[in-house]
LOSE-991937 format. One record per atom (N, C-alpha, C): x, y, z; residue in three letters. Coordinates in steps of 0.2 Angstrom, whole numbers, plus 5000, padded with zeros to 4 digits. Example, Ala and Ser with C-alpha at 12.3 -4.5 7.8 and 13.67 -1.06 7.14 Angstrom:
506649725039ALA
506249785039ALA
506649845039ALA
506449895035SER
506849955036SER
506450005039SER
END
This chain:
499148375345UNK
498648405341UNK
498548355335UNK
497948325335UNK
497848295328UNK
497348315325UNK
497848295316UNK
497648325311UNK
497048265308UNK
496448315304UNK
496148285301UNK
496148255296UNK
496448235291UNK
496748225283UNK
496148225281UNK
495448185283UNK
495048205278UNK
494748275277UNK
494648295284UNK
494548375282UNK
494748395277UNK
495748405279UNK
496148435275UNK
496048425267UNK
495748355266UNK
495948355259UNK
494948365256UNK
494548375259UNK
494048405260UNK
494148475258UNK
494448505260UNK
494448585261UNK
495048585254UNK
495548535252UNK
495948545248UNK
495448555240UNK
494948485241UNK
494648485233UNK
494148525233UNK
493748585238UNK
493348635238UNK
493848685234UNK
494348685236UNK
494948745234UNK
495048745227UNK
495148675226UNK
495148675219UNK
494648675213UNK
494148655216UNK
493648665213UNK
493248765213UNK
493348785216UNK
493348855217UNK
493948895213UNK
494348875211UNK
495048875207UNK
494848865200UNK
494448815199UNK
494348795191UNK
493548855189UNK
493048855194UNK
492848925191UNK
492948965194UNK
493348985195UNK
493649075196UNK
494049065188UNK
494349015186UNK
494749015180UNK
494149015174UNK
493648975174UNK
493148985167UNK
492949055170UNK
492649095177UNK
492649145174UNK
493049195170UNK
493549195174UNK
494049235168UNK
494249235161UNK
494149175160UNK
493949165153UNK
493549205149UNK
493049215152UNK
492249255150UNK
492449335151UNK
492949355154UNK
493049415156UNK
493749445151UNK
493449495148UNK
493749505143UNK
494249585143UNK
494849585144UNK
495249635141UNK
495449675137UNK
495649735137UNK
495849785131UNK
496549835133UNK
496849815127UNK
497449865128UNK
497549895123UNK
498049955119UNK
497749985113UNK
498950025115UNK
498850035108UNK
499650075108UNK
499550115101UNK
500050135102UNK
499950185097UNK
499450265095UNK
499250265102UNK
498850315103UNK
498150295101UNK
498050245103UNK
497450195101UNK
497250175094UNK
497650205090UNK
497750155083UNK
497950095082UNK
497950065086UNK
497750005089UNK
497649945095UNK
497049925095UNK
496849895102UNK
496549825100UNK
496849805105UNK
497049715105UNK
496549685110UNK
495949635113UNK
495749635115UNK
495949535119UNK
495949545124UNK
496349455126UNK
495549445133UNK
495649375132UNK
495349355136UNK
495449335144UNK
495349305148UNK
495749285154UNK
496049205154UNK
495849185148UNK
496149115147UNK
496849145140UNK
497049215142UNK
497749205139UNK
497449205133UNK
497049215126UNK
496749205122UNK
496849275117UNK
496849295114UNK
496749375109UNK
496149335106UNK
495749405106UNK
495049385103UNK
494849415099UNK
495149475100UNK
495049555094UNK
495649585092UNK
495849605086UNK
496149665085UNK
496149745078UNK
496049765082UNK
495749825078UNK
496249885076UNK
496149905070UNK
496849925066UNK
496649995065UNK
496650035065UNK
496150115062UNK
496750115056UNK
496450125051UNK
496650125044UNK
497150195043UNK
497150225048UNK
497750285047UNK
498550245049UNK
498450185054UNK
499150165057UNK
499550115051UNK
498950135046UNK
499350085040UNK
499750125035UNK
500350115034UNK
500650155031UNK
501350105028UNK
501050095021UNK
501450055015UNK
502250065016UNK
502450125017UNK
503350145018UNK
503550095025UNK
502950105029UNK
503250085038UNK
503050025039UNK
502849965037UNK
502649915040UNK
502849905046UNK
503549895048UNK
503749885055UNK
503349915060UNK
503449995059UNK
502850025065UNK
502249995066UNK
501849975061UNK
501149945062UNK
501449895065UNK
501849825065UNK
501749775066UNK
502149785076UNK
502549835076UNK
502749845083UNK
502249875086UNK
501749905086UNK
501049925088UNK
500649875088UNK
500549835085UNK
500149765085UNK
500449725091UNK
501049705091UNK
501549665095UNK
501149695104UNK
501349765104UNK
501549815109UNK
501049785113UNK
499949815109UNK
499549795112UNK
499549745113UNK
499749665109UNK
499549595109UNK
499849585120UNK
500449615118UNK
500749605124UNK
500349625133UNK
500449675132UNK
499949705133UNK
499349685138UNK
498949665133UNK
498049625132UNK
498449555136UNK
498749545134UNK
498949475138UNK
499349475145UNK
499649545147UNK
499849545152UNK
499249565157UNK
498749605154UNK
498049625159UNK
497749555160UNK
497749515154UNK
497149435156UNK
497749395161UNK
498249415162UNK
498549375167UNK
498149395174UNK
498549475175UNK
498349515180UNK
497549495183UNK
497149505179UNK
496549465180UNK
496349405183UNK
496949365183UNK
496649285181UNK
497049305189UNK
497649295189UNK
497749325195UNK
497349355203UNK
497049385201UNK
496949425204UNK
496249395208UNK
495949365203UNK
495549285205UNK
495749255209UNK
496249225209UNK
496549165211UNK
496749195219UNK
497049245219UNK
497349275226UNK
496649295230UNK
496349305228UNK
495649315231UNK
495349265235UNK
495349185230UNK
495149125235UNK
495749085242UNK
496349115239UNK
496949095245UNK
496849135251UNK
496649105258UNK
496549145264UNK
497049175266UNK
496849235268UNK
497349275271UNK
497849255274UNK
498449285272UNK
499149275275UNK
499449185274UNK
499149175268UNK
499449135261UNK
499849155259UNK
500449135257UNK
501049155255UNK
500949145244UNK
500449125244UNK
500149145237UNK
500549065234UNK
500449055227UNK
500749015224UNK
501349045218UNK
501648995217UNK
502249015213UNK
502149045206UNK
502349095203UNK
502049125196UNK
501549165197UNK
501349185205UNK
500849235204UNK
501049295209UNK
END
């Protein structure tokens, strides 16, 4: 059987190139996660980004700073684990079936 290298490396840099915009769209595609019983909601982008966070004025409370700042933390975490899941879920999409995926995902 012989292999075509240039196909293969043909079919390589379509891949990649199909890999760089599936990634700028993600970017564009924007996440929300929220804790504290949505007194606060963190918004991440798919380039791994926070681009919003929104505080409802009741979750602030002068005695407890810690609670607000582990609420802030909770959603940051969160919003960032969704724009993974996202960016992810991209990328498995262009790998042909019964691809063993790539490392980190």
């Amino acid at each position: 059987m012989k292999m075509d290298f240039n196909k293969m490396l043909q079919q390589a840099q379509q891949m990649q190139a199909q890999m760089l915009e599936a990634q700028e769209e993600a970017r564009a595609e924007v996440v929300e996660a929220s804790a504290g019983g949505g007194m606060v909601t963190v918004k991440a982008n798919g380039g791994g980004e926070i681009v919003s966070i929104a505080i409802d004025p009741r979750a602030i409370d002068p005695d407890d700073p810690e609670l607000l700042a582990d609420m802030v933390l909770a959603a940051a975490n969160e919003a960032i684990r969704s724009a993974q899941a996202l960016v992810e879920a991209k990328m498995k999409s262009l790998l042909p079936s019964g691809f063993p995926g790539l490392p980190g995902m």
